[in-house]
C-alpha positions in Angstrom: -14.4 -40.7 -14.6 -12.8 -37.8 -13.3 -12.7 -34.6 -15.5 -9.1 -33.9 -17.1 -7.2 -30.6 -15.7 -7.2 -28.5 -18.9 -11.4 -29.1 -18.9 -10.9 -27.0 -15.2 -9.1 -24.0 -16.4 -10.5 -20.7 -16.0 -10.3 -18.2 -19.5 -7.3 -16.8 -20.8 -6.1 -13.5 -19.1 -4.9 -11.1 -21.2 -1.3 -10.2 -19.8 -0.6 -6.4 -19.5 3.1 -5.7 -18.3 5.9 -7.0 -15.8 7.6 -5.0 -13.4 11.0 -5.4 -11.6 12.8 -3.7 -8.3 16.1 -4.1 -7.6 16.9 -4.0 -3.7 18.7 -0.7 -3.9 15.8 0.6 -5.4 13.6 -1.3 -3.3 15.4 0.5 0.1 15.0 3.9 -1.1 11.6 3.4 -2.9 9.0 1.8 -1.0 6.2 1.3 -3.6 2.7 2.4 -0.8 -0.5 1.8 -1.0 -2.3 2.1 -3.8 -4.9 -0.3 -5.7 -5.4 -0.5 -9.9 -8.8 -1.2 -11.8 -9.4 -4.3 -14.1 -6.5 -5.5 -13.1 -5.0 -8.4 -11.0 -1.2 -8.0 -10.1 0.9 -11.1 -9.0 4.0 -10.1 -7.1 6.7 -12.3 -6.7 9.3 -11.8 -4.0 12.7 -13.3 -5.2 14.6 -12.0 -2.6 15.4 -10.4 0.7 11.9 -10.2 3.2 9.9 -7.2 4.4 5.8 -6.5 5.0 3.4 -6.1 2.6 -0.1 -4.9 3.0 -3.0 -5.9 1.0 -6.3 -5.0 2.1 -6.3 -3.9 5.6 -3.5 -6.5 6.5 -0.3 -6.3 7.0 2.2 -9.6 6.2 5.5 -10.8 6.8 7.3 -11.7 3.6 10.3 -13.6 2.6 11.9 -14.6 -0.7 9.8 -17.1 -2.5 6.4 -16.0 -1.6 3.9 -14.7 -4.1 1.4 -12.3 -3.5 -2.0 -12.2 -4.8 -3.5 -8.5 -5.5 -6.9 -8.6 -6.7 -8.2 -5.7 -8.5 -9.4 -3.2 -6.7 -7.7 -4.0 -3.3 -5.4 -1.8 -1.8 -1.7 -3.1 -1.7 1.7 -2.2 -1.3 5.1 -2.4 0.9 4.0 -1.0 4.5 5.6 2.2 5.7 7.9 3.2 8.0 10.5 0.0 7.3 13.6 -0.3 4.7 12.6 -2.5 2.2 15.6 -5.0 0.5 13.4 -7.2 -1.4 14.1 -8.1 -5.3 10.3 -8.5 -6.7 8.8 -9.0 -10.3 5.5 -8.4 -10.2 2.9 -9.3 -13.5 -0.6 -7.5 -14.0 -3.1 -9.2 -15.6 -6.5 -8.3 -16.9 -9.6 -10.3 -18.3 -9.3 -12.5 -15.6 -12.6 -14.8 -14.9 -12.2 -17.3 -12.3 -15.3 -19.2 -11.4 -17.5 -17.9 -8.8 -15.0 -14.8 -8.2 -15.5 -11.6 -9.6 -13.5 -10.4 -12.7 -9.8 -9.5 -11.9 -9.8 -11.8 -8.8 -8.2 -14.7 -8.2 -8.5 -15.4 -4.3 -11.8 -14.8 -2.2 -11.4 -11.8 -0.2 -11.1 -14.0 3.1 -8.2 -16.0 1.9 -4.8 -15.2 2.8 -3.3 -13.7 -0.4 0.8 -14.7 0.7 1.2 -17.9 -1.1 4.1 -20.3 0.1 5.3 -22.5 -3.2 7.0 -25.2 -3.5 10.5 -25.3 -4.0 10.4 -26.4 -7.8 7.5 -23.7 -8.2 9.7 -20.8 -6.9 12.3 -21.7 -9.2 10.1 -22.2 -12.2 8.4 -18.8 -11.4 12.0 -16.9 -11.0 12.9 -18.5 -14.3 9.6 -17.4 -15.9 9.8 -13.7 -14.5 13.5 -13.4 -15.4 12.7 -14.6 -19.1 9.6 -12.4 -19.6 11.5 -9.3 -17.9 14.2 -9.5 -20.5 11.8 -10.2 -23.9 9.8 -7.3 -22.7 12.8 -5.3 -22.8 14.5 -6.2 -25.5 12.6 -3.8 -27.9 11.9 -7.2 -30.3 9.2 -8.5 -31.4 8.9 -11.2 -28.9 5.2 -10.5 -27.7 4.0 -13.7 -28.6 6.6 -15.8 -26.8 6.4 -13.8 -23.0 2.6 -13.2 -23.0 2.6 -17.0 -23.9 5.1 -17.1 -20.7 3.1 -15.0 -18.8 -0.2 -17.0 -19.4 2.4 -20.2 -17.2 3.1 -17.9 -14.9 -0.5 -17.4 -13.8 -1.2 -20.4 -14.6 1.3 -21.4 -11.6 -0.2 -18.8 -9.7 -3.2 -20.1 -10.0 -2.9 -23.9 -9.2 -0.9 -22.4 -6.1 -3.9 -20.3 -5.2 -6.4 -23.7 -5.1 -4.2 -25.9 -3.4 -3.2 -23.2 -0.6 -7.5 -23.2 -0.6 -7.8 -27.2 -0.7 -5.0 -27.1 2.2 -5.6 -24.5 4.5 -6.2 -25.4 7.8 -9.0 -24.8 10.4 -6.4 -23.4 12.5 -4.6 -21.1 9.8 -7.8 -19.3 8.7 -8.6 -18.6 12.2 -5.1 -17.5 13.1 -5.9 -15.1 9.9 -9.9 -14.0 11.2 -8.2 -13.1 14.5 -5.3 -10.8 13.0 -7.9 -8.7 10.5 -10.2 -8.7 14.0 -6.7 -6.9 15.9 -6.1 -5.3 12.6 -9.5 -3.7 12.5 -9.6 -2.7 15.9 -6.4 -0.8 15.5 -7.9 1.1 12.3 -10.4 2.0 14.5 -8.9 3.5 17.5 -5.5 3.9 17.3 -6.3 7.7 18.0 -7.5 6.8 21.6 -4.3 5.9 24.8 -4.1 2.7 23.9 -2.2 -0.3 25.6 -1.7 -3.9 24.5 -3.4 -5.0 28.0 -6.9 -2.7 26.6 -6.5 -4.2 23.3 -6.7 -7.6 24.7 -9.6 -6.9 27.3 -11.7 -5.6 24.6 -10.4 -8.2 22.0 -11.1 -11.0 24.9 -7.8 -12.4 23.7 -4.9 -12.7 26.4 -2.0 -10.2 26.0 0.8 -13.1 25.0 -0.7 -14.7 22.3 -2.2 -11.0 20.8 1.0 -10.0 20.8 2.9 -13.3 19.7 -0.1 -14.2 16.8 0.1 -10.4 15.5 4.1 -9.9 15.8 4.7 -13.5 13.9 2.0 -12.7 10.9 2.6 -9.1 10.5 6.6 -8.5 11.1 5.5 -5.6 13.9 4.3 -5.6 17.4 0.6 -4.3 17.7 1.9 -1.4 19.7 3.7 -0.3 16.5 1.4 -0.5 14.4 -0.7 2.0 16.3 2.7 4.3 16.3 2.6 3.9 11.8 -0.9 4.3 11.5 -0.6 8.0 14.1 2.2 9.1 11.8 0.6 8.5 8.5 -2.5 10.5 9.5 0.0 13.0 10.9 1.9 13.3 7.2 -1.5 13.5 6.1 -3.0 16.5 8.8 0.4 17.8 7.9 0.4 18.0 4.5 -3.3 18.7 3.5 -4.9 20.9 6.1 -3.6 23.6 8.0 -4.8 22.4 11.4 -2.2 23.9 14.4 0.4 20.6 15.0 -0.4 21.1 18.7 -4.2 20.1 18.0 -2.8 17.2 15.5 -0.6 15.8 18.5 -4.2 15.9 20.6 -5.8 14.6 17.9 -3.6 11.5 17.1 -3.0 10.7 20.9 0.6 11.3 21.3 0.2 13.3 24.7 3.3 15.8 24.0 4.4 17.8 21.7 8.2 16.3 22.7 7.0 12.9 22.5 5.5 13.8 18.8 8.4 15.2 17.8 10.8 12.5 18.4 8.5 10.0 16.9 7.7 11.8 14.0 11.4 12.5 13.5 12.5 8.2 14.1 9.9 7.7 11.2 10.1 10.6 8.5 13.6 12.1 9.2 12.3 15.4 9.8 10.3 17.3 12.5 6.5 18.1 12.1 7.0 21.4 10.9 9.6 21.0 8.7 7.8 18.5 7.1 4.7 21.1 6.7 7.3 23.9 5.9 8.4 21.5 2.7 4.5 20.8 1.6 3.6 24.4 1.9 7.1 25.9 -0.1 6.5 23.0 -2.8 5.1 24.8 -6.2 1.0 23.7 -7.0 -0.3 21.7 -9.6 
């Protein structure tokens, strides 16, 4: 005799708060990385698509996804792109999944962009929308939306063990082999790189590197390596006082011209404005 579901559900989470972006907000306010303690988040994209980063991977996402951000884990939309997406997003804590530590409800490995169902993205934009509005209604419905709340994860949840029970052989390698590129990028995106190095040292040919990474992340790897030179360049920028000539050395960009205009596509301004407005800006 098989066990009944309700015998295999993990302890009750205590539900925290709900969050909501609009897509005009969403544009103008990219929420970056950042990463909470005790506490699991579940974003749900309702609308529009963008990238997301959790961890040190970057995703494509599209209405109806949900994304899975385990405590402790860096998250949040990647930089350097508009961002039109409508998103709730629920934080959780006293989470206890079995064999997972507290606050967690996918293994690290595991792809945390969960695909539902069609009747599971409309039962979870009908559960968000509902909790949203009790919240902030200033009445004393806490009983009713943390009692909505608890479905929601618990959708979230049985999502999370089917995408586990259904993942392929051939989606978790496609995933290894993007956190491998991924990785490798982190690591030297400093140095002249070219997609053809990339995929001689990667032993992976420059087509499918390119295709695989493109299709799972939203951006070319070449790209990537231009967003991860600018953000240490806001940070150089911003936090140090290190001559922008030795920055553009530093970071690879081979010219001061070439740094420039790059900088500029990405932030709006040029280098030293953008140090000219840390440096005039009053200290905490």
């Amino acid at each position: 005799m098989t066990d009944c579901p309700s015998t295999q559900i993990s302890p009750t989470p205590t539900f925290i708060n709900i969050f909501y972006v609009s897509p005009a907000y969403s544009k103008k306010h990219a929420h970056m990385i950042h990463k909470h303690n005790d506490t699991l988040e579940l974003l749900y994209i309702a609308d529009g698509s963008g990238r997301y980063q959790v961890g040190e991977r970057e995703y494509a996402v599209k209405a109806g996804d949900l994304i899975i951000c385990n405590t402790d884990i860096l998250h949040g939309e990647a930089p350097f792109q508009e961002h039109e997406m409508t998103t709730y997003c629920l934080s959780f804590t006293q989470v206890r999944e079995p064999g997972l530590p507290a606050n967690t409800l996918l293994p690290e490995a595991d792809i945390p962009v969960l695909a539902l169902t069609e009747s599971s993205q409309h039962l979870l934009a009908e559960l968000m929308t509902s909790i949203y509005r009790l919240v902030h209604e200033n009445d004393n419905w806490e009983e009713i939306y943390s009692h909505l709340a608890l479905g929601a994860f618990r959708l979230a949840e049985r999502a999370a063990r089917s995408q586990q029970n259904h993942q392929t052989a051939v989606s978790r390698k496609h995933e290894t082999l993007v956190r491998q590129i991924t990785d490798y990028l982190n690591h030297h995106y400093a140095e002249p790189l070219t997609l053809k190095r990339i995929s001689q040292d990667l032993f992976i040919s420059e087509t499918y590197l390119s295709h695989l990474f493109k299709r799972e992340t939203g951006i070319s790897p070449m790209q990537y390596v231009i967003h991860r030179r600018i953000g240490e360049a806001q940070s150089l920028l911003s936090e140090t006082d290190i001559p922008i000539s030795e920055i553009e050395d530093r970071l690879g960009f081979g010219s001061s011209t070439h740094f420039t205009i790059m900088f500029k596509k990405y932030v709006g301004i040029a280098p030293r404005e953008y140090r000219k407005f840390f440096l005039s800006a009053p200290q905490k």
